[in-house]
C-alpha positions in Angstrom: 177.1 18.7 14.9 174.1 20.5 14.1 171.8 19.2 10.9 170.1 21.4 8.3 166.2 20.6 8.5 164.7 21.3 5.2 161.3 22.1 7.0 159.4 22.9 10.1 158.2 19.6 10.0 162.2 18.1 9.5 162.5 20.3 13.0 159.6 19.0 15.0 160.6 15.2 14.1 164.0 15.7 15.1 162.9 17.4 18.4 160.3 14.8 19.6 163.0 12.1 18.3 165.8 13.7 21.0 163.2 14.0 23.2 162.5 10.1 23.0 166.5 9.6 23.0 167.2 11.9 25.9 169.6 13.2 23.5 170.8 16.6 25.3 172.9 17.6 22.3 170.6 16.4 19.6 167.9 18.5 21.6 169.9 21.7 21.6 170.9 21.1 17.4 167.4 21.3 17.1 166.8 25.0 18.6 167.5 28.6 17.6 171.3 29.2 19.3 169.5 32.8 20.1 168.7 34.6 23.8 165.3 35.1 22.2 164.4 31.5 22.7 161.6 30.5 25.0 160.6 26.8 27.0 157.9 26.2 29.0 157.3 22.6 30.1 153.5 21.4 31.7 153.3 22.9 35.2 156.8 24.8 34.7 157.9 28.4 34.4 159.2 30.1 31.2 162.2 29.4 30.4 164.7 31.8 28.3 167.9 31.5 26.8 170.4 29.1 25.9 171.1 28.1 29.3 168.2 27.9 30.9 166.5 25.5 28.3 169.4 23.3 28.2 169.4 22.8 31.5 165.9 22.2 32.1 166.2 19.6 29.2 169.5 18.0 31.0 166.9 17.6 34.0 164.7 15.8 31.9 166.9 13.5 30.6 169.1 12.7 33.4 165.7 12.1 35.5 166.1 8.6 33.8 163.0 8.2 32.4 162.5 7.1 28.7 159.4 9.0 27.2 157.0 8.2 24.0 155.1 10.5 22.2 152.2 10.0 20.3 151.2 13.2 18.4 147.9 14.2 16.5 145.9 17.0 15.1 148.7 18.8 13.7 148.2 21.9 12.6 150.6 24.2 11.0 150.1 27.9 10.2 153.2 29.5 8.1 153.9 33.2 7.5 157.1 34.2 5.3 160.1 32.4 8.0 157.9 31.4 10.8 155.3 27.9 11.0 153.5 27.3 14.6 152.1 24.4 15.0 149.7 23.3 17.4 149.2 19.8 18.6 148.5 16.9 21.0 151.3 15.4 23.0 150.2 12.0 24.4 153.0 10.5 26.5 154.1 7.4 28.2 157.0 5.8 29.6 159.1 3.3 27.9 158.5 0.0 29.1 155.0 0.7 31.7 151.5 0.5 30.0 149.3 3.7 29.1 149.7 6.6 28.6 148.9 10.2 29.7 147.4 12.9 27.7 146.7 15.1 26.1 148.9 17.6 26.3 148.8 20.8 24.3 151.7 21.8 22.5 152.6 24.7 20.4 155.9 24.8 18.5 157.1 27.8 16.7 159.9 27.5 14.4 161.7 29.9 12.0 163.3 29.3 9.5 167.3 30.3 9.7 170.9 30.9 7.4 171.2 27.1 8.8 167.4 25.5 8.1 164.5 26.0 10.2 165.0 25.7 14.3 163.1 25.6 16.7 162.2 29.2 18.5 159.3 28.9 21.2 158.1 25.1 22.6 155.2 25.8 24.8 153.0 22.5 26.6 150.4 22.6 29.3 148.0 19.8 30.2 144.1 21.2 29.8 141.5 21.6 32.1 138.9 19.5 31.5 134.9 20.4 32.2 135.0 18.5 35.1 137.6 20.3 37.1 135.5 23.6 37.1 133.3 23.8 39.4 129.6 24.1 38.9 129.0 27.5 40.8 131.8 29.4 39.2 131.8 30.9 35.8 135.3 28.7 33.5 138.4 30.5 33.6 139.0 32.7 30.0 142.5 33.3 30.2 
């Protein structure tokens, strides 16, 4: 059953909290039910649609690994029914020390007849200064 979230902000904690759960359904409550919506995980290609998000998340999940997320730097720019915000994912696995990081989220959400949902969840892992190398101008785009 899906919940009302009263904010973006409801949205993104119930998101990273089925993502810690492996919770396929609690994942999907928290998205648009649209065509229109978009994943794309580190390393992955876009995903779009219903279908194709679910099932990327029910790879996830199934992969049985237990993730944790640490998130800072928020930032959250709003405009009538839509908030992005743009943050650090660092991530590590239930029960082995460390974690990985950062990687760079961005979360659009808008804001729906049945609360805000979550539209576009886009994460890549940065290139660092040391991974370009010293004879060739940094990639811009």
């Amino acid at each position: 059953m899906a919940r009302d979230f009263d904010t973006s902000e409801a949205a993104e904690a119930a998101f990273y909290a089925a993502f810690e759960s492996g919770d396929l359904e609690a994942m999907m409550a928290v998205w648009v039910d649209d065509e229109s919506i978009v994943c794309v995980h580190p390393g992955s290609i876009r995903l779009s649609g219903p279908a194709e998000v679910r099932e990327s998340w029910r790879q996830i999940f199934t992969g049985g690994r237990r993730l944790r997320f640490r998130t800072t730097d928020l930032r959250v720019t709003r405009s009538g029914e839509t908030a992005v915000h743009s943050l650090y994912e660092y991530v590590s696995i239930a029960g082995v020390a460390g974690e990985g990081g950062p990687v760079i989220a961005t979360n659009i959400y808008v804001e729906t007849d049945k609360g805000w949902r979550l539209w576009m969840h886009h994460a890549s892992t940065p290139a660092m200064a040391d991974d370009e190398p010293e004879d060739e101008p940094p990639t811009l785009h």
